[in-house]
C-alpha positions as a printed Julia matrix, in Angstrom:
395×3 Matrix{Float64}:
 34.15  -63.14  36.06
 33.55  -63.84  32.32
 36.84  -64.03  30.46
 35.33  -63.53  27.15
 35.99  -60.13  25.43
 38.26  -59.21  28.45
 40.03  -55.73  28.14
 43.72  -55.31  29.96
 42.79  -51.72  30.74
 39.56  -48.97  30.92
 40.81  -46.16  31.22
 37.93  -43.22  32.56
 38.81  -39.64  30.84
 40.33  -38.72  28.05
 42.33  -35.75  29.07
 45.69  -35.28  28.63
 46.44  -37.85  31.19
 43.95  -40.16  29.85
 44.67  -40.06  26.48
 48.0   -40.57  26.95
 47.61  -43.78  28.99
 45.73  -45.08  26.75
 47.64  -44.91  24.13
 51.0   -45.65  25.67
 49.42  -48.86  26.75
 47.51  -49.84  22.74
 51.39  -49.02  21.81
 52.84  -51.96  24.29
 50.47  -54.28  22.45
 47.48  -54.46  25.39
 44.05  -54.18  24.8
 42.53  -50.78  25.81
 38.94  -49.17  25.99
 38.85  -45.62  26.77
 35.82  -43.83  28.31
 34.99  -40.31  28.08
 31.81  -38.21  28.45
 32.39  -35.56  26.0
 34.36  -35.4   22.59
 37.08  -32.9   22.91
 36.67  -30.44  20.37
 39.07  -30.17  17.58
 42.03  -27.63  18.18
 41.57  -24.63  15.75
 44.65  -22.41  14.8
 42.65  -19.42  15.24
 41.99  -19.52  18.56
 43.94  -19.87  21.74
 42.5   -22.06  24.67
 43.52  -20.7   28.07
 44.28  -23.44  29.52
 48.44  -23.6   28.71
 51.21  -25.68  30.35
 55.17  -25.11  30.52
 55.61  -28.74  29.3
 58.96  -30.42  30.33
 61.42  -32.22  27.92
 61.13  -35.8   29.4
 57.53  -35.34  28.59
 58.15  -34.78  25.12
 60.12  -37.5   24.72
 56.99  -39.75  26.17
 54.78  -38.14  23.25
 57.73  -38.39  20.89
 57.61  -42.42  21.85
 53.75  -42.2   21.15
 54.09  -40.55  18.08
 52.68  -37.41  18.67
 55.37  -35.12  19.37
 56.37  -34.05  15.98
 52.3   -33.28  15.29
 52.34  -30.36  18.17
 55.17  -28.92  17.63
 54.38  -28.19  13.68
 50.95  -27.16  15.17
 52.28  -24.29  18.25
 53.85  -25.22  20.65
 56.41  -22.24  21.58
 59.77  -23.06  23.01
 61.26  -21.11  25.87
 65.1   -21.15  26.43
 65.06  -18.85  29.67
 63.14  -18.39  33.34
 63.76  -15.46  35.22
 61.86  -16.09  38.68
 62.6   -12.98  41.21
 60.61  -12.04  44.48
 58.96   -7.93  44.99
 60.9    -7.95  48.24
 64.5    -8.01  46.86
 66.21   -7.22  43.26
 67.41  -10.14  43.29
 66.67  -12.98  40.95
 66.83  -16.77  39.92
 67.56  -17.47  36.16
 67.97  -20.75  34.08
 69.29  -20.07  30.77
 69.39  -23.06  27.68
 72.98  -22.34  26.31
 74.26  -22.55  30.21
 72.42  -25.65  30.78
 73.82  -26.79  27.23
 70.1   -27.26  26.12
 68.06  -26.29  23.03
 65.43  -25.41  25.15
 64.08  -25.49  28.92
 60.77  -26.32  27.35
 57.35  -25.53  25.69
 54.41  -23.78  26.47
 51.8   -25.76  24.48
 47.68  -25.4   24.79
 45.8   -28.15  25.93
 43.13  -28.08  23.34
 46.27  -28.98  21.18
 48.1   -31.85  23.3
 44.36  -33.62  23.62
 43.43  -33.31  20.1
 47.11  -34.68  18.61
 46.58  -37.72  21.8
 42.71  -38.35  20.28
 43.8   -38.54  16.45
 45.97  -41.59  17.07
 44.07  -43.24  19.53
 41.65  -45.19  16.91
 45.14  -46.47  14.95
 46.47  -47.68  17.63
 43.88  -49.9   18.53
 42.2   -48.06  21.16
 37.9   -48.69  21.98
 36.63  -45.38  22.08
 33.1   -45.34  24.1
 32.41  -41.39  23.76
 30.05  -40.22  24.82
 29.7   -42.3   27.71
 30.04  -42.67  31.4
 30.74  -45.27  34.07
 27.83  -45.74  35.93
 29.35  -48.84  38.46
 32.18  -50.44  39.21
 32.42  -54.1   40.1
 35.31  -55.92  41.56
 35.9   -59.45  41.48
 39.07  -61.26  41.95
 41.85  -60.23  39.06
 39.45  -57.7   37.42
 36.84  -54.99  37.32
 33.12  -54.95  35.87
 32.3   -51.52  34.25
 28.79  -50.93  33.97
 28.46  -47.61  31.07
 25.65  -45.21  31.23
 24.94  -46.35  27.02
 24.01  -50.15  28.32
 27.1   -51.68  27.83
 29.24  -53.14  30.56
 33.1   -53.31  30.11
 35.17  -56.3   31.61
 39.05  -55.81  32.06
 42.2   -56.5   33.95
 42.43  -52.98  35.42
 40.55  -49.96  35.46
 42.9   -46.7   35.46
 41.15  -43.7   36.98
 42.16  -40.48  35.16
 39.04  -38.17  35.03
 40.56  -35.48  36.87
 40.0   -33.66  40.47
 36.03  -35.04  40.83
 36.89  -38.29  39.63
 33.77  -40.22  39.67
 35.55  -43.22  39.34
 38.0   -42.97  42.5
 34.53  -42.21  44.31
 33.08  -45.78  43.46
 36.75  -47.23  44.34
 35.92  -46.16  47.76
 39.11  -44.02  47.65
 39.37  -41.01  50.0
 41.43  -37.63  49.44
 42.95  -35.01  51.06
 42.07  -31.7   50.24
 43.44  -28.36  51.17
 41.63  -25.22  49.89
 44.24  -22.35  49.53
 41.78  -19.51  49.07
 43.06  -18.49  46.01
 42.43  -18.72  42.33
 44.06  -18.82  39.18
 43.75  -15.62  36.96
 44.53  -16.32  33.4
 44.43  -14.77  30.23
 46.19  -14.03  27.07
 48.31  -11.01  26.61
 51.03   -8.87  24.44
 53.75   -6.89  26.63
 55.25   -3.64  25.18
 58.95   -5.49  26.01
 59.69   -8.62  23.82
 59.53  -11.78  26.24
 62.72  -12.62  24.63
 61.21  -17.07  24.64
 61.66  -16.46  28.74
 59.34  -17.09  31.65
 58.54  -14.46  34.06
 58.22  -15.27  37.4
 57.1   -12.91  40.3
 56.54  -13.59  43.65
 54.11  -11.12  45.11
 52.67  -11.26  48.76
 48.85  -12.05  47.52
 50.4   -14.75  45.14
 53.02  -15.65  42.05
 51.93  -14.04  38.97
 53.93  -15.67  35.61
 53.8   -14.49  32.29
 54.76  -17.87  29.57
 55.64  -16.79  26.38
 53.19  -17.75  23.57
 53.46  -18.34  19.74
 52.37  -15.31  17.73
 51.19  -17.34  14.69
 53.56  -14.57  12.58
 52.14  -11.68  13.72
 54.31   -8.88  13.23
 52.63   -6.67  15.28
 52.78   -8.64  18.11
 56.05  -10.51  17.16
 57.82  -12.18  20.22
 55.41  -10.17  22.43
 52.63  -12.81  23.11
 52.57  -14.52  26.59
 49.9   -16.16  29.05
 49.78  -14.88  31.9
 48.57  -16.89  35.36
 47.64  -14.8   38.51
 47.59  -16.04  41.57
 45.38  -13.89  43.51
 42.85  -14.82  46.73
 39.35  -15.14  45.67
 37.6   -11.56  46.09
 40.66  -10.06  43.93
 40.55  -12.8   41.09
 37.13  -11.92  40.65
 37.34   -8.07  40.48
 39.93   -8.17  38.15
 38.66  -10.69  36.01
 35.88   -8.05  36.07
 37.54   -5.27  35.64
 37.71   -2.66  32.77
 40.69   -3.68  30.43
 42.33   -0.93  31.08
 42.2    -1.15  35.25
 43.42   -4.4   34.16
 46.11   -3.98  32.13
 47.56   -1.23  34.42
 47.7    -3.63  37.79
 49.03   -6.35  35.55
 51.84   -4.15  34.41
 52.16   -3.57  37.89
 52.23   -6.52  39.26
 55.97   -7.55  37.36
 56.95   -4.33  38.02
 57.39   -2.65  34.75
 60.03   -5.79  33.59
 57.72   -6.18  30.21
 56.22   -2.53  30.38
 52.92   -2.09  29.57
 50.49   -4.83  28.42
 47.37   -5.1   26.42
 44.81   -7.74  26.66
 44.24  -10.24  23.78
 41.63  -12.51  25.18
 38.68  -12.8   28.09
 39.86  -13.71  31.29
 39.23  -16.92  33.46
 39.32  -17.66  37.07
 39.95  -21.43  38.39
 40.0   -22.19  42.48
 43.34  -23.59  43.34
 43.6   -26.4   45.9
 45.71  -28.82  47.34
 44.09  -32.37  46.74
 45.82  -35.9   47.07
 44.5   -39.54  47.27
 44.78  -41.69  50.3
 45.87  -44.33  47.86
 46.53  -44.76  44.0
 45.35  -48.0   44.05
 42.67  -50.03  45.56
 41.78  -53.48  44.57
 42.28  -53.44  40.76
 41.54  -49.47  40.36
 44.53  -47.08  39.76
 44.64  -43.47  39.68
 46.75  -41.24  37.65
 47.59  -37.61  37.06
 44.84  -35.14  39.2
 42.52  -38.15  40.13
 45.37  -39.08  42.55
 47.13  -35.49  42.79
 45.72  -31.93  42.12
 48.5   -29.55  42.96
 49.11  -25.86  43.2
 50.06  -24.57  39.3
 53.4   -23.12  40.9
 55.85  -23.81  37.93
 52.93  -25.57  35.59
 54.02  -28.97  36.97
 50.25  -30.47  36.96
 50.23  -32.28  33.83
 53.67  -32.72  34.09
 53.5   -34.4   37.04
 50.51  -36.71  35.83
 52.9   -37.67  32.52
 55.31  -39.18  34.55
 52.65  -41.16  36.35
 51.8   -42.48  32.75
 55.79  -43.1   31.81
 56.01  -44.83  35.48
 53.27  -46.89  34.14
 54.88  -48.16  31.16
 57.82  -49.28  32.49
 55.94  -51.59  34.93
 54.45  -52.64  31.53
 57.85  -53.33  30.1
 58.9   -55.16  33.34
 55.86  -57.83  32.86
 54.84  -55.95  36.09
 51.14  -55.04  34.81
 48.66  -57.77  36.08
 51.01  -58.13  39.04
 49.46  -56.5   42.1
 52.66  -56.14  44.2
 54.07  -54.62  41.19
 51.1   -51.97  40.77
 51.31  -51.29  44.86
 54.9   -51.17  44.48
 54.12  -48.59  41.4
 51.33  -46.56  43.23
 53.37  -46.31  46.72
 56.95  -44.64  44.64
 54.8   -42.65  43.0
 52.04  -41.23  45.52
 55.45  -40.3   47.73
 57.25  -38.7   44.77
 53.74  -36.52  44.1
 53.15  -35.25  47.93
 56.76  -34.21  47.92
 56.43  -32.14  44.94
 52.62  -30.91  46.15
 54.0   -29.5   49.34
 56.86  -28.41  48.05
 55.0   -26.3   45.79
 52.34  -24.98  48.56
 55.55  -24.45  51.0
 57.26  -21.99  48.23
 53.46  -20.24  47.74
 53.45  -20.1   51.5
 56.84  -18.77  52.0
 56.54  -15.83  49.13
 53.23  -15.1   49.97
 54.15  -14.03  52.84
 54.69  -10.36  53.61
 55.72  -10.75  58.1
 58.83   -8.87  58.35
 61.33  -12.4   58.29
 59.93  -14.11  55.46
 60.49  -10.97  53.48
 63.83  -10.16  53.95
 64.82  -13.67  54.25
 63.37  -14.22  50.85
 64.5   -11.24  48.57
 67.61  -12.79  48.76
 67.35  -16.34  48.63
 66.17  -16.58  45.08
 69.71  -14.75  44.2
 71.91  -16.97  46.14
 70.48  -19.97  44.4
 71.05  -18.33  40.95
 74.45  -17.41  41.68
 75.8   -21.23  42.85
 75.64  -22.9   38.85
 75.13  -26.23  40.46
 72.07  -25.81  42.81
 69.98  -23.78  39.85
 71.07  -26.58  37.68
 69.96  -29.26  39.96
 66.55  -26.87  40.11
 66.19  -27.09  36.74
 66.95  -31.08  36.13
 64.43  -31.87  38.77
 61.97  -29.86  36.9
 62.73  -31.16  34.0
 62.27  -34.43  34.51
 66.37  -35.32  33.69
């Protein structure tokens, strides 16, 4: 392979996950092109994208390290400082509180319109190639690096080339890598809300037989109407039900989602449309294959049980750079090394999440009164609810 204008790293997507790699690795000084279909559009204050994740504090330190941080949180990004996760089958609950925990916060609910558009404004400073729009049309291998052949004409020549265009990635496809998928039957009902009961910077958590429903608290951009009353809500629901109520009058609505945490926030009135996303179970055979590595849902799509997708796919990325920092990056028994730690730390947490799903969407007779009190007996023993919350946490 030509040496001449060769790259350390392509990365394919510019998500989250993407943009993030990217510019964690322009930040360690190595040479980076990014690739991405479609610009993201600029976040606007005046409108709130649906798609929202409880964002953990060791993943806030990684964008605080990338200099980003400090841009999102002036932007909106609204701290919680309690979960309260309980079950319909029992009265009993879980709870994780910041001043028990000796914490600030638990974490922020942050759109991400917002986390993309504070990643893309420092990508061109730090150095990064931006080919947008664009697509990889082939992949080559040769040796100790890749051949990327771009819909636009040009071809790309680098080290490695880091897959991180999400669930379809089209780039794990001409890797030759296979997945595993697992279709729950279910999908993800979200939407933007105000409950009559302030959500006092707490998560709601209710585990229902067709699925969890959560309510995250949102920033009310001063509002004083709907001051400390703002939340997203995500439904878990199988597919026929997502779809009538995403359907359904407002009104029908509001009343079954009122419902559905059993009166905890009393009533609730809608703020936005509504969305429906399929939820499945999806993991790579392998995160890396010759010189291709995946990150965040092009190696694991999980089940949004405690919004620990993008999470889960930022710890990838801060896995990543401490291979870089260990002179481990053109090694390739350092990147197996890398992709086997984490590919077993991300099926643990996948099927732990579709084993809790399983377990409280469940309504046989012994699940459910095994389960309205298990959620209780973890709250009330300080140690295992604290170990609950470290692990995710990231600490």
């Amino acid at each position: 392979m030509n040496r001449r204008g060769l790259l350390d790293a392509v990365i394919a997507g510019g998500g989250v996950v993407g943009a993030a790699t990217a510019l964690m690795l322009a930040r360690e000084g190595l040479q980076v092109a990014l690739v991405e279909p479609k610009r993201p559009d600029a976040w606007r204050r005046d409108a709130r994208d649906l798609r929202v994740y409880a964002f953990a504090p060791d993943n806030a330190r990684l964008l605080g390290d990338l200099g980003v941080w400090p841009q999102i949180v002036a932007a909106r990004a609204q701290p919680y400082r309690g979960m309260r996760v309980w079950d319909a089958a029992g009265d009993d609950a879980l709870t994780f509180d910041a001043d028990a925990l000796g914490q600030r916060q638990l974490g922020w609910i942050v759109e991400n319109a917002l986390l993309v558009d504070a990643l893309w404004q420092a990508l061109p400073a730090a150095g990064v190639r931006l080919h947008c729009p664009a697509r990889i049309e082939s992949l080559e291998q040769a040796g100790t690096g890749v051949r990327l052949q771009l819909d636009d004409g040009l071809a790309l020549e680098a080290k490695l080339a880091i897959a991180a265009d999400g669930a379809n990635s089209a780039l794990r496809d001409m890797a030759g890598i296979g997945t595993r998928k697992h279709d729950y039957a279910q999908k993800g009902l979200v939407a933007f809300v105000a409950s009559e009961t302030p959500h006092r910077q707490t998560c709601w958590q209710r585990f229902l037989p067709s699925g969890p429903v959560a309510f995250l608290p949102f920033a009310d951009d001063g509002d004083a109407e709907l001051q400390g009353r703002v939340g997203s809500i995500v439904w878990t629901l199988p597919n026929d039900e997502a779809e009538r109520l995403r359907s359904a009058d407002a009104g029908d609505f509001e009343r079954q989602l009122e419902a559905a945490f059993g009166g905890e926030l009393g009533a609730m009135r809608l703020l936005s449309p509504r969305a429906a996303f399929p939820l499945q179970r999806q993991l790579a055979d392998t995160y890396l294959k010759g010189r291709v590595l995946l990150l965040g849902d092009a190696a694991h799509a999980v089940h949004p049980l405690a919004g620990q997708g993008v999470n889960l796919g930022l710890r990838d990325v801060a896995a990543l750079r401490e291979l870089v920092r260990a002179g481990g990056f053109a090694s390739s028994n350092r990147l197996a090394r890398w992709a086997r730690t984490r590919k077993s730390e991300n099926a643990v947490n996948a099927h732990a999440f579709e084993t809790i799903n399983r377990v409280y969407s469940n309504d046989g007779m012994w699940p459910t009164l095994l389960r309205g009190h298990a959620l209780g007996i973890a709250g009330k023993l300080p140690p295992l609810s604290r170990a609950l919350w470290r692990h995710a946490a990231g600490i």
